[in-house]
N, CA, C and O atoms as a GROMACS GRO file, in nm:
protein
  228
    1UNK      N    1   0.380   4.253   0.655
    1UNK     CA    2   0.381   4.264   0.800
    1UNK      C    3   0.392   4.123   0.858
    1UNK      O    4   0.320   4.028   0.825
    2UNK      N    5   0.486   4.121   0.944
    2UNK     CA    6   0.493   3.964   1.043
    2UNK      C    7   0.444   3.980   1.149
    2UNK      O    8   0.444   4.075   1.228
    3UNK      N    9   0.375   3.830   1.153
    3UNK     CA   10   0.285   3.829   1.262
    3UNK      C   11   0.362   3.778   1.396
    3UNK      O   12   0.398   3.660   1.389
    4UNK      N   13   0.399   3.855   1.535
    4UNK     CA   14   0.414   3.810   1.626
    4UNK      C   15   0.434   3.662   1.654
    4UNK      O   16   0.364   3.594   1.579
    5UNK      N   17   0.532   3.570   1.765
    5UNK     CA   18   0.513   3.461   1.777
    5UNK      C   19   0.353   3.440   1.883
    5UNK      O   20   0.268   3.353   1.861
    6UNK      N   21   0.348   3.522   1.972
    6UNK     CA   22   0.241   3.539   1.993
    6UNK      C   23   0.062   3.521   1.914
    6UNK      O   24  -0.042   3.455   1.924
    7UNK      N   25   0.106   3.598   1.860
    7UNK     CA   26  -0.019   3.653   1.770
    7UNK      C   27  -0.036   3.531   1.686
    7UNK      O   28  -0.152   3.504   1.656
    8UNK      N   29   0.067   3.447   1.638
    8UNK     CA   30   0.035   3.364   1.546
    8UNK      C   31  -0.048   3.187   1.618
    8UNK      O   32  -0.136   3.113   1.573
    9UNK      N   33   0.028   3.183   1.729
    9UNK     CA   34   0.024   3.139   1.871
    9UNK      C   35  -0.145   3.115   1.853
    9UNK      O   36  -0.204   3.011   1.824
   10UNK      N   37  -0.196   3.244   1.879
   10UNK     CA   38  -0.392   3.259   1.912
   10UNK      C   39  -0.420   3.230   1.776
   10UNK      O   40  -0.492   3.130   1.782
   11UNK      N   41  -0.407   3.258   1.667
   11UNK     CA   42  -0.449   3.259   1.534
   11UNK      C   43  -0.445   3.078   1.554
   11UNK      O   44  -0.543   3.005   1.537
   12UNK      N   45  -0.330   3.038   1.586
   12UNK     CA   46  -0.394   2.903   1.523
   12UNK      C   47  -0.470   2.815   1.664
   12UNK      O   48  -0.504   2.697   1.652
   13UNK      N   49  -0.487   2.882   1.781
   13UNK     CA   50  -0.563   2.836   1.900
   13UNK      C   51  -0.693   2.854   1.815
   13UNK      O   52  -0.736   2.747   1.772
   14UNK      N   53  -0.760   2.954   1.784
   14UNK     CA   54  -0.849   3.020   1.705
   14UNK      C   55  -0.905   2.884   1.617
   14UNK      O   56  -1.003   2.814   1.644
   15UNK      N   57  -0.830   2.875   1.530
   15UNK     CA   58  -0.850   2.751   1.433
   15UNK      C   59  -0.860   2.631   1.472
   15UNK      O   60  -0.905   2.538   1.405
   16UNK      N   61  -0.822   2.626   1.576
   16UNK     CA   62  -0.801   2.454   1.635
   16UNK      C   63  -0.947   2.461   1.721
   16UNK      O   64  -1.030   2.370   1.725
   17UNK      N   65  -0.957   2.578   1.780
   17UNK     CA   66  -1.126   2.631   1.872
   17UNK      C   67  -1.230   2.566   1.796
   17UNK      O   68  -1.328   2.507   1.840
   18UNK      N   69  -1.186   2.588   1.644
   18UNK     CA   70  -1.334   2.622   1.569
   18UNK      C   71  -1.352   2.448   1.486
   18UNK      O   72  -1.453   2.391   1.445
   19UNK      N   73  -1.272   2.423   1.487
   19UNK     CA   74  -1.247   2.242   1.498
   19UNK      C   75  -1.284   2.135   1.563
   19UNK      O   76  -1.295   2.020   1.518
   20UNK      N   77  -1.308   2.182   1.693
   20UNK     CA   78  -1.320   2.054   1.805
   20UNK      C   79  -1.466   2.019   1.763
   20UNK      O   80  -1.494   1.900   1.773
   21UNK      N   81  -1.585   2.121   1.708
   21UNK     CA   82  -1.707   2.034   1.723
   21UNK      C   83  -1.710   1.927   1.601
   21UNK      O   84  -1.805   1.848   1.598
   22UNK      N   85  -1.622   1.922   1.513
   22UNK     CA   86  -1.598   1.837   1.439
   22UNK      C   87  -1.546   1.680   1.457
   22UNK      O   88  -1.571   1.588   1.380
   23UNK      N   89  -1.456   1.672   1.594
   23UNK     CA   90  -1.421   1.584   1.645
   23UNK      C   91  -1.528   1.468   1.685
   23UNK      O   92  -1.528   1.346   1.668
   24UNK      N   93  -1.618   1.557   1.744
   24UNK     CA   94  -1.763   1.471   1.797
   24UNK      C   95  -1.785   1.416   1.668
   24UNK      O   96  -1.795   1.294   1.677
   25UNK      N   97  -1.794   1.450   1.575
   25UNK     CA   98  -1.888   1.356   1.450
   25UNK      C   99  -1.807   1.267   1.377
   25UNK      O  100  -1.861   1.208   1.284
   26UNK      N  101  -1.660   1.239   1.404
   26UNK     CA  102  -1.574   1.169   1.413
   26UNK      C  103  -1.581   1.055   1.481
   26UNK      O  104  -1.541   0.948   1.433
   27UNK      N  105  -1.628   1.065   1.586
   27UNK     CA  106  -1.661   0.961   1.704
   27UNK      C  107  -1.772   0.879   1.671
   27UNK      O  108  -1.762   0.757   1.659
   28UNK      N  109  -1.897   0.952   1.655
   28UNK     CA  110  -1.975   0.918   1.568
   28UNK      C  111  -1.989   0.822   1.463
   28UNK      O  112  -2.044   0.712   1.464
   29UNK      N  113  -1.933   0.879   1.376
   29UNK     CA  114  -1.885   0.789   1.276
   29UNK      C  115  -1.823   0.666   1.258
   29UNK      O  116  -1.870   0.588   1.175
   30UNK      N  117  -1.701   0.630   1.336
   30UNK     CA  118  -1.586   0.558   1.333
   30UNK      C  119  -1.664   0.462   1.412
   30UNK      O  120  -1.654   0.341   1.393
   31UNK      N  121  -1.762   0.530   1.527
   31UNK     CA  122  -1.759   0.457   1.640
   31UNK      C  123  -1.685   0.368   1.729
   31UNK      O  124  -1.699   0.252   1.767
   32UNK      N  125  -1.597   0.471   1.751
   32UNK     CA  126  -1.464   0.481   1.828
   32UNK      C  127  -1.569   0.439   1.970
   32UNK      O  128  -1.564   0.327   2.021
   33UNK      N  129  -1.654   0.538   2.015
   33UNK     CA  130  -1.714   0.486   2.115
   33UNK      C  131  -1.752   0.323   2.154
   33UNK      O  132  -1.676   0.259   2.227
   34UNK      N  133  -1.844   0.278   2.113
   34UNK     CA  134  -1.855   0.150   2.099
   34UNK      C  135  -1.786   0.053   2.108
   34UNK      O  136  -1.822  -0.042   2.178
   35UNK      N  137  -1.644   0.053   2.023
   35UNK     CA  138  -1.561  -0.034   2.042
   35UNK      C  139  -1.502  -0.017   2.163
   35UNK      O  140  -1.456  -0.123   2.205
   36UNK      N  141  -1.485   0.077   2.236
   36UNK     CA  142  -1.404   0.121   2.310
   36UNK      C  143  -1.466   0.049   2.455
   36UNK      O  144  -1.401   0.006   2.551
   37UNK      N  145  -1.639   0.052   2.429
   37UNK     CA  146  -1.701  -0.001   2.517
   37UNK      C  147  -1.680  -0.146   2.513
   37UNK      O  148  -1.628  -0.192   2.614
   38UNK      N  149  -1.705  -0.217   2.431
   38UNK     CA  150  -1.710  -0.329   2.377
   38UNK      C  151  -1.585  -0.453   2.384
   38UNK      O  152  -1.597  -0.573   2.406
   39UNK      N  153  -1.462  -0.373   2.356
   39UNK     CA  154  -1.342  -0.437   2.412
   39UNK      C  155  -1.281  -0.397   2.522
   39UNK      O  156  -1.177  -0.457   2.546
   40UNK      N  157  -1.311  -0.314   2.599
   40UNK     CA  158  -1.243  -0.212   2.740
   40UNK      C  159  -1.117  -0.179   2.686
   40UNK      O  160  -1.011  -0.206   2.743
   41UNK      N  161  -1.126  -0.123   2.582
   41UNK     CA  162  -0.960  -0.040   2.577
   41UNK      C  163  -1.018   0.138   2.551
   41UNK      O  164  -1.121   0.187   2.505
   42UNK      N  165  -0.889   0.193   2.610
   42UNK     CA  166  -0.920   0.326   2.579
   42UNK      C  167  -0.823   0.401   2.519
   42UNK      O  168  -0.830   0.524   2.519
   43UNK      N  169  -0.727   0.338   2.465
   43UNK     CA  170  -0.617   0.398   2.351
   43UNK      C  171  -0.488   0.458   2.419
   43UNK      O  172  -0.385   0.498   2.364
   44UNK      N  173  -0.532   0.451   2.595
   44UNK     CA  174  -0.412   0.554   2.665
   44UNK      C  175  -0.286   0.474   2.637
   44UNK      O  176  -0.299   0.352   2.627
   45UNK      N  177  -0.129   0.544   2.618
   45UNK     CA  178  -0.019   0.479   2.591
   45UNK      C  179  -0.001   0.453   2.457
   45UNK      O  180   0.117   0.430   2.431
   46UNK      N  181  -0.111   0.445   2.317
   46UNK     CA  182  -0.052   0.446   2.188
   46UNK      C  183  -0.009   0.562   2.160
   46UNK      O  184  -0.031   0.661   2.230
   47UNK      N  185   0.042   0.561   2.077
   47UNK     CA  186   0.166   0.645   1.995
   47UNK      C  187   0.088   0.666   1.858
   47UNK      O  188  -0.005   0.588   1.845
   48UNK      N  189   0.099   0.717   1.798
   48UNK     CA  190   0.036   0.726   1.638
   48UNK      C  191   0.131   0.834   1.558
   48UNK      O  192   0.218   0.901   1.614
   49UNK      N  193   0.107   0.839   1.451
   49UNK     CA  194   0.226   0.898   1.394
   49UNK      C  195   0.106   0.893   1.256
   49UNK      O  196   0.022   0.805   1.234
   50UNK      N  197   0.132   1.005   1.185
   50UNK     CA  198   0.081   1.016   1.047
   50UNK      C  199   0.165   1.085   0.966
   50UNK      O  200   0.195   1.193   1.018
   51UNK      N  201   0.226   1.062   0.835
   51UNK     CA  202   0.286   1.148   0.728
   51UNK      C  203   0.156   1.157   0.656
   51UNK      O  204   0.052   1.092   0.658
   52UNK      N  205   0.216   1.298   0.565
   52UNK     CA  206   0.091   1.312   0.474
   52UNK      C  207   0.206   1.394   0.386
   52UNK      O  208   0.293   1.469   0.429
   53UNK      N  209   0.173   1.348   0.230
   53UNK     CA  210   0.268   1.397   0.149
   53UNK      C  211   0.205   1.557   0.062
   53UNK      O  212   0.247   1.646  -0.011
   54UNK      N  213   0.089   1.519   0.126
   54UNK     CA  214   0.003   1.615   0.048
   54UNK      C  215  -0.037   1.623  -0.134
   54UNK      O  216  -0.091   1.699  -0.214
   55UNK      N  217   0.034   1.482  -0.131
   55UNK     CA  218  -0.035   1.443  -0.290
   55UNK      C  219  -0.179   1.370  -0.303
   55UNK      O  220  -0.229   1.272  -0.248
   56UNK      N  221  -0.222   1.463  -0.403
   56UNK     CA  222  -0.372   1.387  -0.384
   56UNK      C  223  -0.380   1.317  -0.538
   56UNK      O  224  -0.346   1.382  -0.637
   57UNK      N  225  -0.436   1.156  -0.548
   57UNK     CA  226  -0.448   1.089  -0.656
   57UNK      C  227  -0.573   1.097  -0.762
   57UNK      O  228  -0.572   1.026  -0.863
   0.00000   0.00000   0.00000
């Protein structure tokens, strides 16, 4: 059975929902905050880009 473009649409809203409180402990961590305080930048206007080959060593 195929899933709707729709349906697949919420399925991964769903997944991305159940993600965000993870983000906070990211911040946390990195202390993205801090620096952010510390040098007055706030990242608006970078660009970032990540490949991932999905090989793990």
């Amino acid at each position: 059975m195929s899933l709707s473009v729709v349906s697949r649409f919420m399925l991964y809203l769903a997944v991305a929902a159940a993600s965000l409180p993870g983000l906070d402990l990211v911040r946390v961590e990195t202390r993205s905050d801090q620096a952010s305080a510390k040098y007055g930048v706030s990242g608006k206007g970078v660009i970032y880009a990540m490949l991932d080959r999905g090989i793990d060593w």
